[in-house]
mmCIF file of the N, C-alpha and C atoms, coordinates in Angstrom:
data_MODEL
# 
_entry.id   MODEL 
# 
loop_
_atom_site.group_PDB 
_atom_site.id 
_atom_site.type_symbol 
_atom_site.label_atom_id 
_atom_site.label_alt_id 
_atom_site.label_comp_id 
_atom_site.label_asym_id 
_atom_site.label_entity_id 
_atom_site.label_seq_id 
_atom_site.pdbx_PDB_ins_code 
_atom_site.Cartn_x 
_atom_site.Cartn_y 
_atom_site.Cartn_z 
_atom_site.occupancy 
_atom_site.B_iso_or_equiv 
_atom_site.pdbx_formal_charge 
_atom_site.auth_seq_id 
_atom_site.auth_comp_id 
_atom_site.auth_asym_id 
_atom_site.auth_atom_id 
_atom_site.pdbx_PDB_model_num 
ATOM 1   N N  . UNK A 1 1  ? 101.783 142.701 94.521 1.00 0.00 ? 1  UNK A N  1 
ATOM 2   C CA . UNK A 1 1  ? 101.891 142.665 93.081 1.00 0.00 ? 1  UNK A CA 1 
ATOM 3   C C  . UNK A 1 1  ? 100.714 143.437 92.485 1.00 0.00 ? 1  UNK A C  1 
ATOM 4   N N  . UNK A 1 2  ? 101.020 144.487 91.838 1.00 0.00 ? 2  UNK A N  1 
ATOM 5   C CA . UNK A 1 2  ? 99.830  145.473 91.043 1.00 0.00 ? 2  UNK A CA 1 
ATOM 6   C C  . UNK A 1 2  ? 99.617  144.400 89.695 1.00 0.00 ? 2  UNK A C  1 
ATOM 7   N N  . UNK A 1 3  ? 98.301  144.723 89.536 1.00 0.00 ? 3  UNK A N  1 
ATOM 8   C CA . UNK A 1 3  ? 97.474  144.257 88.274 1.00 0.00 ? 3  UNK A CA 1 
ATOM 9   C C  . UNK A 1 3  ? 96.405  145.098 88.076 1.00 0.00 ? 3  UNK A C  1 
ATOM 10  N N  . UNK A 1 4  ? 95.978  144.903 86.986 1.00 0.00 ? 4  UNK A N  1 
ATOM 11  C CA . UNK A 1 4  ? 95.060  145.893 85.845 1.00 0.00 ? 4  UNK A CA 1 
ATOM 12  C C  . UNK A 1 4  ? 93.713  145.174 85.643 1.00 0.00 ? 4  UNK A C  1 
ATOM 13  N N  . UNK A 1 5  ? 94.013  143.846 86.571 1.00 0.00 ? 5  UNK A N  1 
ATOM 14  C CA . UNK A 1 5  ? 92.416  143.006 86.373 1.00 0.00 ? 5  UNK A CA 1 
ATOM 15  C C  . UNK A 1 5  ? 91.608  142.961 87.850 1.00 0.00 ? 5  UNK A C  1 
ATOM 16  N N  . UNK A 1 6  ? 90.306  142.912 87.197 1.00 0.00 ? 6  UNK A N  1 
ATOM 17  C CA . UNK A 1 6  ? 89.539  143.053 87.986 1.00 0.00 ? 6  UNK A CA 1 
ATOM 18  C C  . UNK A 1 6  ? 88.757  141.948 89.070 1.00 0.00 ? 6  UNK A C  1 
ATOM 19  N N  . UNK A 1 7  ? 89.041  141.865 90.089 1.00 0.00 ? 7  UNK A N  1 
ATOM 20  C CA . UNK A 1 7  ? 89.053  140.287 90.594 1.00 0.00 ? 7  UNK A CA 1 
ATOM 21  C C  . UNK A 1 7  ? 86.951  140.476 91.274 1.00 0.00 ? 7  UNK A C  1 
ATOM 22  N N  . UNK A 1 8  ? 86.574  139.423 91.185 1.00 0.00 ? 8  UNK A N  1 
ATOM 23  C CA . UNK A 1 8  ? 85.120  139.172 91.333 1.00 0.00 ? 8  UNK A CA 1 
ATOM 24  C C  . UNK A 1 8  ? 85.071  137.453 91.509 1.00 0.00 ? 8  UNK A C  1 
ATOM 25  N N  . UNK A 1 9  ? 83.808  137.557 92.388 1.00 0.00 ? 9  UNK A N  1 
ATOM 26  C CA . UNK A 1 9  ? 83.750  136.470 92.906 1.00 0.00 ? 9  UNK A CA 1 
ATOM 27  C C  . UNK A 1 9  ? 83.022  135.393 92.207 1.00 0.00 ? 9  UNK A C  1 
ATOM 28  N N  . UNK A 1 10 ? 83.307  133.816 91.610 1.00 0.00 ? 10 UNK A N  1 
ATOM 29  C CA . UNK A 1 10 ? 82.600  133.231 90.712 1.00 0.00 ? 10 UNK A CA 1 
ATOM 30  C C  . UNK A 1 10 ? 82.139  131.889 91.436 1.00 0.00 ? 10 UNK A C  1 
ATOM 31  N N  . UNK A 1 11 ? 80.938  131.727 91.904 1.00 0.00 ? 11 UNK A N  1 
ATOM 32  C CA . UNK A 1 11 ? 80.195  130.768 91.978 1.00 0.00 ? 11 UNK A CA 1 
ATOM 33  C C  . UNK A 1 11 ? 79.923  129.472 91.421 1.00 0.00 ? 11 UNK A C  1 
ATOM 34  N N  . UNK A 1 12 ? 80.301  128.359 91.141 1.00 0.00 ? 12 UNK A N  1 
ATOM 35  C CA . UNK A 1 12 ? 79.973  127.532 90.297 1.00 0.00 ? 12 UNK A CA 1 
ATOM 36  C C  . UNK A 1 12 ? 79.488  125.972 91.186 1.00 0.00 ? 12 UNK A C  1 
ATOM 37  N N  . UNK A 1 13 ? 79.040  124.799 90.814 1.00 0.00 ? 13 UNK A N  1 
ATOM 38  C CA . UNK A 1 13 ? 79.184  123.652 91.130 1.00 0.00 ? 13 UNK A CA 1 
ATOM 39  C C  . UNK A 1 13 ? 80.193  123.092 91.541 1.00 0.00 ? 13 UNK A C  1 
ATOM 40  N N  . UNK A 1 14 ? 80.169  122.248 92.456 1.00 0.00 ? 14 UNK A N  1 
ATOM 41  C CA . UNK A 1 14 ? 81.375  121.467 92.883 1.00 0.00 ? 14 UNK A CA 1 
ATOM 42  C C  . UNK A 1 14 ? 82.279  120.581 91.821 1.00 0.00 ? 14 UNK A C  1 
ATOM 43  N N  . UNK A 1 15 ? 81.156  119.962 90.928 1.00 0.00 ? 15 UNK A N  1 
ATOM 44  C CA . UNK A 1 15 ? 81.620  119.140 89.450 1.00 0.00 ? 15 UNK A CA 1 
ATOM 45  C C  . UNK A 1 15 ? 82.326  120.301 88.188 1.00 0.00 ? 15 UNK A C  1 
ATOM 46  N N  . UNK A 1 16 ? 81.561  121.221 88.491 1.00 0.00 ? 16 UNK A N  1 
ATOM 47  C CA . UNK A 1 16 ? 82.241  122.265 87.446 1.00 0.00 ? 16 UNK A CA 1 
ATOM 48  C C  . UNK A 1 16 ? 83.832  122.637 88.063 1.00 0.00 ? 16 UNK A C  1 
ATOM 49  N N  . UNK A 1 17 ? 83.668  122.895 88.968 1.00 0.00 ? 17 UNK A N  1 
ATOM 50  C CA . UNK A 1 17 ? 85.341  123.334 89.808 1.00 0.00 ? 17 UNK A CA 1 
ATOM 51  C C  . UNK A 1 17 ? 85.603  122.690 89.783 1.00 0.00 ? 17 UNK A C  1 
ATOM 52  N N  . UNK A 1 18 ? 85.822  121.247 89.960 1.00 0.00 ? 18 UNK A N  1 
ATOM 53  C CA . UNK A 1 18 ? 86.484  120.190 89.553 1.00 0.00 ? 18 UNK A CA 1 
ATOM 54  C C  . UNK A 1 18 ? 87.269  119.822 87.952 1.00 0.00 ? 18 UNK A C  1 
ATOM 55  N N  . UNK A 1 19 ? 86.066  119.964 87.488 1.00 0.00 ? 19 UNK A N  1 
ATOM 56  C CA . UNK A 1 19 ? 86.532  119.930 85.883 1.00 0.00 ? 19 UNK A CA 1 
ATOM 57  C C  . UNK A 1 19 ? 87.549  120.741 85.729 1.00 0.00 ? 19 UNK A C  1 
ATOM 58  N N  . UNK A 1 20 ? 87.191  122.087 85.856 1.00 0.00 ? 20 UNK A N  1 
ATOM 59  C CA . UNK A 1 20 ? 88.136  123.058 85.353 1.00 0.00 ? 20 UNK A CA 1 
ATOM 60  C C  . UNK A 1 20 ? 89.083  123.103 86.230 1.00 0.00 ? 20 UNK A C  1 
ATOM 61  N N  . UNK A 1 21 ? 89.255  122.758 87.412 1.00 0.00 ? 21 UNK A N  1 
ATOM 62  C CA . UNK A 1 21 ? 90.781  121.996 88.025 1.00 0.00 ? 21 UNK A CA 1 
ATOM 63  C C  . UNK A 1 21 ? 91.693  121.126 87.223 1.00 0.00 ? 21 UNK A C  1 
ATOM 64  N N  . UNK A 1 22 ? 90.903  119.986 86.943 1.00 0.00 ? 22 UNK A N  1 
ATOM 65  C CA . UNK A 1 22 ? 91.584  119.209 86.024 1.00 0.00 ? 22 UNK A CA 1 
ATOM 66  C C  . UNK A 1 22 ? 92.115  119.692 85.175 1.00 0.00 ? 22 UNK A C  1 
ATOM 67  N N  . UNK A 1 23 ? 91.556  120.590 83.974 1.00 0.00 ? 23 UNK A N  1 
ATOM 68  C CA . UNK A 1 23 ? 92.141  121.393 82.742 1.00 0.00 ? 23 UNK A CA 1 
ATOM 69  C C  . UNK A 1 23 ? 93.236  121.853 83.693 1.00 0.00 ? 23 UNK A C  1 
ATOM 70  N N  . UNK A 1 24 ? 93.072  122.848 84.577 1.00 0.00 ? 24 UNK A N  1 
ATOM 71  C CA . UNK A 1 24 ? 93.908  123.447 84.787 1.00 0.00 ? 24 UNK A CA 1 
ATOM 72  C C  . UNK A 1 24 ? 95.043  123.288 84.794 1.00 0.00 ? 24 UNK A C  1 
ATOM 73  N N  . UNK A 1 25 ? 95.305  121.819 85.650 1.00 0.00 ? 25 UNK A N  1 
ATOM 74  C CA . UNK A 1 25 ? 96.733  121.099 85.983 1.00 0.00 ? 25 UNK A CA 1 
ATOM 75  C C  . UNK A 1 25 ? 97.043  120.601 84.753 1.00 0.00 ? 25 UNK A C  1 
ATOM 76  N N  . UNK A 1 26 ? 96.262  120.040 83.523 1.00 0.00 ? 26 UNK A N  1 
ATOM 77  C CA . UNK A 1 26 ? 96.701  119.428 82.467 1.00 0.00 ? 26 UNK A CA 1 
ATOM 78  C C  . UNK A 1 26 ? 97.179  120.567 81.607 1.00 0.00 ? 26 UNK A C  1 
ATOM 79  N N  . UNK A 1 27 ? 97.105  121.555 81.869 1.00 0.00 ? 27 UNK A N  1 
ATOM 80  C CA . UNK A 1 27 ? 97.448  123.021 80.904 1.00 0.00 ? 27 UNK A CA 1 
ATOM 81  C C  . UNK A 1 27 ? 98.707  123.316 81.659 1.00 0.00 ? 27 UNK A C  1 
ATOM 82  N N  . UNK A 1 28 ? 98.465  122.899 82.890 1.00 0.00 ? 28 UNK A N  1 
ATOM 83  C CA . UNK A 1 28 ? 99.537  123.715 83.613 1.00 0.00 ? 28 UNK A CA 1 
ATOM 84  C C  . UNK A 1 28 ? 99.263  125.260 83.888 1.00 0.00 ? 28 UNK A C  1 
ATOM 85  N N  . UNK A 1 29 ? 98.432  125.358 84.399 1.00 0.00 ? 29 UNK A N  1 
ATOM 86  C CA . UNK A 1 29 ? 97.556  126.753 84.404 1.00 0.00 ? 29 UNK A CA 1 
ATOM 87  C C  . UNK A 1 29 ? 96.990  126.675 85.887 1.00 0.00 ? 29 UNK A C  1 
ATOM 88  N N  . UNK A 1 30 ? 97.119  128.040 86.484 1.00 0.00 ? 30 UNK A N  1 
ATOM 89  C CA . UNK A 1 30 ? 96.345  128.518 87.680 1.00 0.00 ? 30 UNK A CA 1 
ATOM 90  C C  . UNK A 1 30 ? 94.795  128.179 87.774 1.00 0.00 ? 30 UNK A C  1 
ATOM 91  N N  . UNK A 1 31 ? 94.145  127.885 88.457 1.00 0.00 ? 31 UNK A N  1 
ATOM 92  C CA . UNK A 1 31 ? 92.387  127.989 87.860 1.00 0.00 ? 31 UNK A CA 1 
ATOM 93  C C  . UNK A 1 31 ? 91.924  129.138 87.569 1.00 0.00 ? 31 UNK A C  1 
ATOM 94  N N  . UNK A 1 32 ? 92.499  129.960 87.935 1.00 0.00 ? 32 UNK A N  1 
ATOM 95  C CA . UNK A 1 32 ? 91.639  131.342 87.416 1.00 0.00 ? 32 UNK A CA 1 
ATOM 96  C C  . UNK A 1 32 ? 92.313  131.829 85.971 1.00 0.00 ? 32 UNK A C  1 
ATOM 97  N N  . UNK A 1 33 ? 93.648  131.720 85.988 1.00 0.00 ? 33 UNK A N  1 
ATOM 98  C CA . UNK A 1 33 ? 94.301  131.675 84.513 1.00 0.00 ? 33 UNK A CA 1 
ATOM 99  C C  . UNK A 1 33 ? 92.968  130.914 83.354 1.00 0.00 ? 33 UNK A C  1 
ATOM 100 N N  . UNK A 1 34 ? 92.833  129.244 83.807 1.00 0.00 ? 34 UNK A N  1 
ATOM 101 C CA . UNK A 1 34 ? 91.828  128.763 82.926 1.00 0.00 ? 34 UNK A CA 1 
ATOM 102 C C  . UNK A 1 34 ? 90.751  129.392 82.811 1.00 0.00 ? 34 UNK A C  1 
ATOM 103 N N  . UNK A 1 35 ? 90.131  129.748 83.948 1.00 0.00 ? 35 UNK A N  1 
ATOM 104 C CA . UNK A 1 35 ? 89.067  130.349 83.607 1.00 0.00 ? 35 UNK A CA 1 
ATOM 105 C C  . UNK A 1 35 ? 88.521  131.562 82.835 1.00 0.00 ? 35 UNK A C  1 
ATOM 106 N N  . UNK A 1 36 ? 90.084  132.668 82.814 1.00 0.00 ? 36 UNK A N  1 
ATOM 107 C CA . UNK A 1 36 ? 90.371  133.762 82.222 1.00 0.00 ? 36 UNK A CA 1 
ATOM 108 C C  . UNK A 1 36 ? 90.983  133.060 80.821 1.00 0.00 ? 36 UNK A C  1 
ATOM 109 N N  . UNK A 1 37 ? 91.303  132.060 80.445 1.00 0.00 ? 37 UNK A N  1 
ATOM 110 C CA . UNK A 1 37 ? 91.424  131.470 79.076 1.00 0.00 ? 37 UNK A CA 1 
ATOM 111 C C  . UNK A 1 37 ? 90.515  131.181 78.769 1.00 0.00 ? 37 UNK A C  1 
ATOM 112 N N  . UNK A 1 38 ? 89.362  130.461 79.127 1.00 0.00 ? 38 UNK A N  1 
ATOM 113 C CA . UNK A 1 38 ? 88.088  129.952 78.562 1.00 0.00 ? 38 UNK A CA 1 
ATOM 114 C C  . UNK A 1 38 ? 87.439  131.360 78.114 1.00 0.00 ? 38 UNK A C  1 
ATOM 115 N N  . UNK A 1 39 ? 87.045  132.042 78.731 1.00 0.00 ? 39 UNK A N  1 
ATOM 116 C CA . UNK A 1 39 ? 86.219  132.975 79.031 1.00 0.00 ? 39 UNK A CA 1 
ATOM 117 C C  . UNK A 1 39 ? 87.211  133.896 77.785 1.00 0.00 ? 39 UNK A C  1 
ATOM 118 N N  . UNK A 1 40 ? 88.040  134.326 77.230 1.00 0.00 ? 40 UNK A N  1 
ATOM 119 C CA . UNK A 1 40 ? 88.702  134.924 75.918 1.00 0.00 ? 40 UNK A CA 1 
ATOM 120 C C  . UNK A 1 40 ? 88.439  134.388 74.504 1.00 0.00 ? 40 UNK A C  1 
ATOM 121 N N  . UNK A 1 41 ? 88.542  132.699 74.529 1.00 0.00 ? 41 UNK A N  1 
ATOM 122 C CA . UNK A 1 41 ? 88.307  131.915 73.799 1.00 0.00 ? 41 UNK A CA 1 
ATOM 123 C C  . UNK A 1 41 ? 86.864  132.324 73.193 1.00 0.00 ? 41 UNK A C  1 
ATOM 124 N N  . UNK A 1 42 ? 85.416  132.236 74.632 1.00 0.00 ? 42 UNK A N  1 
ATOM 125 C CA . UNK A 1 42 ? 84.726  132.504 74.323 1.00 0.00 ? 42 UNK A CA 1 
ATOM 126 C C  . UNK A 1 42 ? 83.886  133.875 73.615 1.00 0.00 ? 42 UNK A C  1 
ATOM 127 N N  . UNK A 1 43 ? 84.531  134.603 74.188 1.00 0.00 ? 43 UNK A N  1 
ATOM 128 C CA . UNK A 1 43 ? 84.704  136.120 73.543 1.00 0.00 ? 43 UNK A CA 1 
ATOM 129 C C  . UNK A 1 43 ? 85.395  136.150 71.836 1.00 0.00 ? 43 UNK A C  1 
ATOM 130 N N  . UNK A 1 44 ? 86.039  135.479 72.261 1.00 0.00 ? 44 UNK A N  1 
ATOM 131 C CA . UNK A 1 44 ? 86.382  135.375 70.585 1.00 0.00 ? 44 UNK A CA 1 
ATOM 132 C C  . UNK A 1 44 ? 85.717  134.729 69.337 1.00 0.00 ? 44 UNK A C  1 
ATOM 133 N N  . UNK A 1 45 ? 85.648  133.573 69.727 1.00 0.00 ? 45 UNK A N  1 
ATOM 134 C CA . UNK A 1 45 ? 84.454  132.799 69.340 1.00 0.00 ? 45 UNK A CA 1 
ATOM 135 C C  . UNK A 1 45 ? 83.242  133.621 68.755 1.00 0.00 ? 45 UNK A C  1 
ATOM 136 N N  . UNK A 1 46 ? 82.386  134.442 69.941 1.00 0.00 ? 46 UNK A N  1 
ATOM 137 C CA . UNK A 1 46 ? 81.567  135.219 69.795 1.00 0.00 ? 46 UNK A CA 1 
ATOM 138 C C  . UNK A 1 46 ? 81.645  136.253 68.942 1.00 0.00 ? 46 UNK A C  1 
ATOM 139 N N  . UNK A 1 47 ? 82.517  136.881 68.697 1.00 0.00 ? 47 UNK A N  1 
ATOM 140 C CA . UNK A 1 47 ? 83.256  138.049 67.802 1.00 0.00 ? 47 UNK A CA 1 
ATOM 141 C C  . UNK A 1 47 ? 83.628  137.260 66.611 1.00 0.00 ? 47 UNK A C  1 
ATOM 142 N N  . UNK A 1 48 ? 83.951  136.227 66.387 1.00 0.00 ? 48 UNK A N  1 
ATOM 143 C CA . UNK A 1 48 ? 84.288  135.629 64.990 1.00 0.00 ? 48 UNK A CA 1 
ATOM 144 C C  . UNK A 1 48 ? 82.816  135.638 64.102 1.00 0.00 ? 48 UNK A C  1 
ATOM 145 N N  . UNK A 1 49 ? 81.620  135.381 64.795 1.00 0.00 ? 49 UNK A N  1 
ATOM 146 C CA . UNK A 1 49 ? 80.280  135.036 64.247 1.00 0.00 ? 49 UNK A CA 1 
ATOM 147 C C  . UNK A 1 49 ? 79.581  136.368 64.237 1.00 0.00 ? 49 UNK A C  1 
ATOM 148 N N  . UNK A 1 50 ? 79.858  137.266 65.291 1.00 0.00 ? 50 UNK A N  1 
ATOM 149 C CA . UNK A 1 50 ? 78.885  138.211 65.498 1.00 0.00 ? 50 UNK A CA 1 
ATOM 150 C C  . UNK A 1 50 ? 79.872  139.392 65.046 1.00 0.00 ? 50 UNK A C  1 
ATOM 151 N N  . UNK A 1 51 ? 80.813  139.611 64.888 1.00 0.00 ? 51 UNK A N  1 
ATOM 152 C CA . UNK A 1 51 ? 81.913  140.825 64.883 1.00 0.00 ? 51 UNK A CA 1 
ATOM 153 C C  . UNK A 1 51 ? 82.449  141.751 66.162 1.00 0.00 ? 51 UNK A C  1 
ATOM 154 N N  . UNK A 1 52 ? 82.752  142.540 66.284 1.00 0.00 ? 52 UNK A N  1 
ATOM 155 C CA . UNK A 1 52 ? 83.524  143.035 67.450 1.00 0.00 ? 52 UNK A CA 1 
ATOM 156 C C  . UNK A 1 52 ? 82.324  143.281 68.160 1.00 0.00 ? 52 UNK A C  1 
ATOM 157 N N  . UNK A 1 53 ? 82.625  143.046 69.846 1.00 0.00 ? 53 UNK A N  1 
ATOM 158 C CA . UNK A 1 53 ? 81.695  143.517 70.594 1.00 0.00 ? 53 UNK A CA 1 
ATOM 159 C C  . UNK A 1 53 ? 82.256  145.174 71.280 1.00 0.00 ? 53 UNK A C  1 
ATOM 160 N N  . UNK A 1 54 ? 81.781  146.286 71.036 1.00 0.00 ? 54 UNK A N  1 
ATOM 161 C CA . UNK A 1 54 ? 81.241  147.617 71.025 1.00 0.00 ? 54 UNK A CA 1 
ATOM 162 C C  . UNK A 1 54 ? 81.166  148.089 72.439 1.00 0.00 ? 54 UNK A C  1 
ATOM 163 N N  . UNK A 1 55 ? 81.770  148.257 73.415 1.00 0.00 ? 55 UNK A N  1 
ATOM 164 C CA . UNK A 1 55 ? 82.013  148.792 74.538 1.00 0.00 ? 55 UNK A CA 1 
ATOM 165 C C  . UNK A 1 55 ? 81.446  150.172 74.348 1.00 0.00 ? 55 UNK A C  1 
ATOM 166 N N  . UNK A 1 56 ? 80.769  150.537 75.770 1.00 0.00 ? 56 UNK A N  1 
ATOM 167 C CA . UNK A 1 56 ? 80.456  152.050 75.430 1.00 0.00 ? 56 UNK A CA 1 
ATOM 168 C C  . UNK A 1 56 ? 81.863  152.683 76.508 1.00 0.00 ? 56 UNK A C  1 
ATOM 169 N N  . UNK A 1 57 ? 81.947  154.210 75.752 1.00 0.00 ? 57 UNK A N  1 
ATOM 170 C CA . UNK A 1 57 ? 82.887  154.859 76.374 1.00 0.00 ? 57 UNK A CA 1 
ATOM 171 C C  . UNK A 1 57 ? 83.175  154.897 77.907 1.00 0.00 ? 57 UNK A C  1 
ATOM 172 N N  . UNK A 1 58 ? 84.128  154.933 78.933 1.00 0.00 ? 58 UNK A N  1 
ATOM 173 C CA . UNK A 1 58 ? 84.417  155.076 80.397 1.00 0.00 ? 58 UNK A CA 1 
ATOM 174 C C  . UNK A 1 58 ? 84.780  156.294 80.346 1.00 0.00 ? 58 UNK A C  1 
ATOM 175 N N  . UNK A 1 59 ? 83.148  156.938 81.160 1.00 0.00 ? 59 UNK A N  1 
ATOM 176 C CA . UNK A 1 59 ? 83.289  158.367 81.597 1.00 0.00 ? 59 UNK A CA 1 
ATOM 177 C C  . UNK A 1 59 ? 84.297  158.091 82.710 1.00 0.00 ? 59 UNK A C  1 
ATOM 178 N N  . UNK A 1 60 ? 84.956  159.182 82.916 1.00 0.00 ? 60 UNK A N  1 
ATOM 179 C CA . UNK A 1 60 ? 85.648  160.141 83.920 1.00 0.00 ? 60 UNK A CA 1 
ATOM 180 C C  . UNK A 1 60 ? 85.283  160.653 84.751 1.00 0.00 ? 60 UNK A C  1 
# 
């Protein structure tokens, strides 16, 4: 299956992976889905207070 995302490896606590297990199944969500939901939320969040965050161009 092709995808456009970029997969990397995330480290966390045993209590933290847990937690966000839990969400997960209560969302009905993959864990990495949640974690790729949290992590948008938070981006957004951030952009609501601060305004768009400004990427620099991808040379070629």
């Amino acid at each position: 299956m092709a995808t456009d995302k970029r997969p990397f490896t995330l480290r966390v606590q045993d209590e933290t992976y847990e937690k966000i297990r839990f969400l997960a199944y209560t969302e009905r969500r993959s864990i990495a889905k949640e974690i790729e939901t949290a992590m948008l939320e938070y981006i957004a969040n951030y952009e609501k207070k601060h305004g768009p965050i400004q990427l620099p161009e991808a040379s070629e």
